[in-house]
C-alpha positions, -999 to +999 in steps of 0.1 A: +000+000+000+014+031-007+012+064+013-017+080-006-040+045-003-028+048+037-043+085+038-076+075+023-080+046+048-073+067+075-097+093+059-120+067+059-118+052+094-102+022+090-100+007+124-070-016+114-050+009+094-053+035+122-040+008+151-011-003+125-004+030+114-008+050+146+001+025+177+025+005+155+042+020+133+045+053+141+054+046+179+091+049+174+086+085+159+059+099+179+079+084+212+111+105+197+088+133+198+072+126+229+107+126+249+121+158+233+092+181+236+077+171+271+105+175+301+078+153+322+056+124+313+031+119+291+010+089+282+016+077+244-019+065+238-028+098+254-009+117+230-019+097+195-058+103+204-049+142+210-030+139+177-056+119+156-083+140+167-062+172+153-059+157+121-093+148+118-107+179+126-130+194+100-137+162+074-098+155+081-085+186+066-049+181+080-049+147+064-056+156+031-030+185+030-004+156+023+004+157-012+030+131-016+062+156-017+082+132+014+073+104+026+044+100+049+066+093+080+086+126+068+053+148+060+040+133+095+070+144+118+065+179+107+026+179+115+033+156+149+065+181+160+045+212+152+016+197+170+035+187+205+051+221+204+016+237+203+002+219+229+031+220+255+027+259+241-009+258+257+001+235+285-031+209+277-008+173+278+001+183+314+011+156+340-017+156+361-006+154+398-026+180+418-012+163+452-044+166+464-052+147+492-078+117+490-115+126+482-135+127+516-169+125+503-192+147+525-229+137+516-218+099+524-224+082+554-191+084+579-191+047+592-165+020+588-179+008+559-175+039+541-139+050+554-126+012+546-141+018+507-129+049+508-092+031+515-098+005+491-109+031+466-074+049+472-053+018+473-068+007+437-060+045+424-024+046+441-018+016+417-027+029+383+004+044+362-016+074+348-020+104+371-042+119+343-068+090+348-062+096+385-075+123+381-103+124+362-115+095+383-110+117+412-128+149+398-153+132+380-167+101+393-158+103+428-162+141+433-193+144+404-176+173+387-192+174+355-177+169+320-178+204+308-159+222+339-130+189+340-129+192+302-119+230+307-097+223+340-078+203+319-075+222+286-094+194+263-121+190+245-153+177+262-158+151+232-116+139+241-125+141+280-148+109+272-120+091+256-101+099+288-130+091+311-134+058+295-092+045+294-094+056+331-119+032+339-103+005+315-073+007+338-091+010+369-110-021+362-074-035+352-060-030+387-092-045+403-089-077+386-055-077+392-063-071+429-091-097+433-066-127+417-040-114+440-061-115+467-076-147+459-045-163+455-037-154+496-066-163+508-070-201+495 
């Protein structure tokens, strides 16, 4: 396949071209990136959706500027260098770690069986990699912030918050299974 039948996949939506193109084979490049622009860290995935949702802006209009001159991979590390500048510009692909302290949820009831969920709700957080997710876990679904205010809090777009929203809970639901076979494997 050559680079123009790539662009109109991706035009297109091609589930399989996007994951080869984007997770696979552009990983080395978009990592290089990644590590000279950001002096902290930021999630790849996090970065490609940011990225893919820029060039798909308005019917893709950044995709079809490519008109075959270089090499996609060349054309690409322009867009993708000129891109991570802007946004660490703007600060949005920040690394999320407010140091808040853990969510004491005022309206719930203040027994033992609310502090020791509270705990296990920390303890499951503590373990995920992401502070970003962290945090929208925090802000969101423990503290009922809506969308719109944690999409502007953190400098993305409400439609990209959901995206977030929904890898967070991926990777919380990650650690909890990990949890429960741990903890089933101590207890027999």
């Amino acid at each position: 396949m050559n680079d123009n039948e790539l662009i109109d996949r991706l035009i297109k939506g091609d589930d399989t071209a996007n994951r080869q193109f984007f997770m696979e084979n552009c990983r080395p490049l978009f990592t290089t990136i990644i590590h000279r622009v950001f002096p902290y860290h930021v999630d790849y995935e996090e970065f490609v959706n940011e990225f893919y949702i820029y060039l798909m802006e308005n019917d893709a209009d950044r995709l079809r500027q490519f008109q075959g001159r270089s090499t996609i991979y060349q054309w690409l590390k322009t867009v993708a260098l000129r891109f991570a500048l802007l946004l660490r510009k703007r600060g949005v692909m920040v690394d999320v770690n407010t140091g808040a302290s853990p969510c004491v949820v005022n309206h719930l009831p203040q027994d033992d069986s609310w502090r020791h969920a509270r705990m296990d709700v920390e303890s499951l957080l503590r373990r995920m990699k992401n502070e970003r997710h962290v945090y929208v876990i925090r802000r969101h679904i423990i503290e009922g912030v809506d969308e719109p205010t944690l999409a502007a809090e953190m400098g993305v777009e409400v439609s990209n918050l959901y995206n977030i929203k929904k890898r967070a809970i991926a990777a919380l639901t990650k650690v909890a299974l990990k949890d429960i076979k741990q903890y089933g494997r101590t207890r027999n």
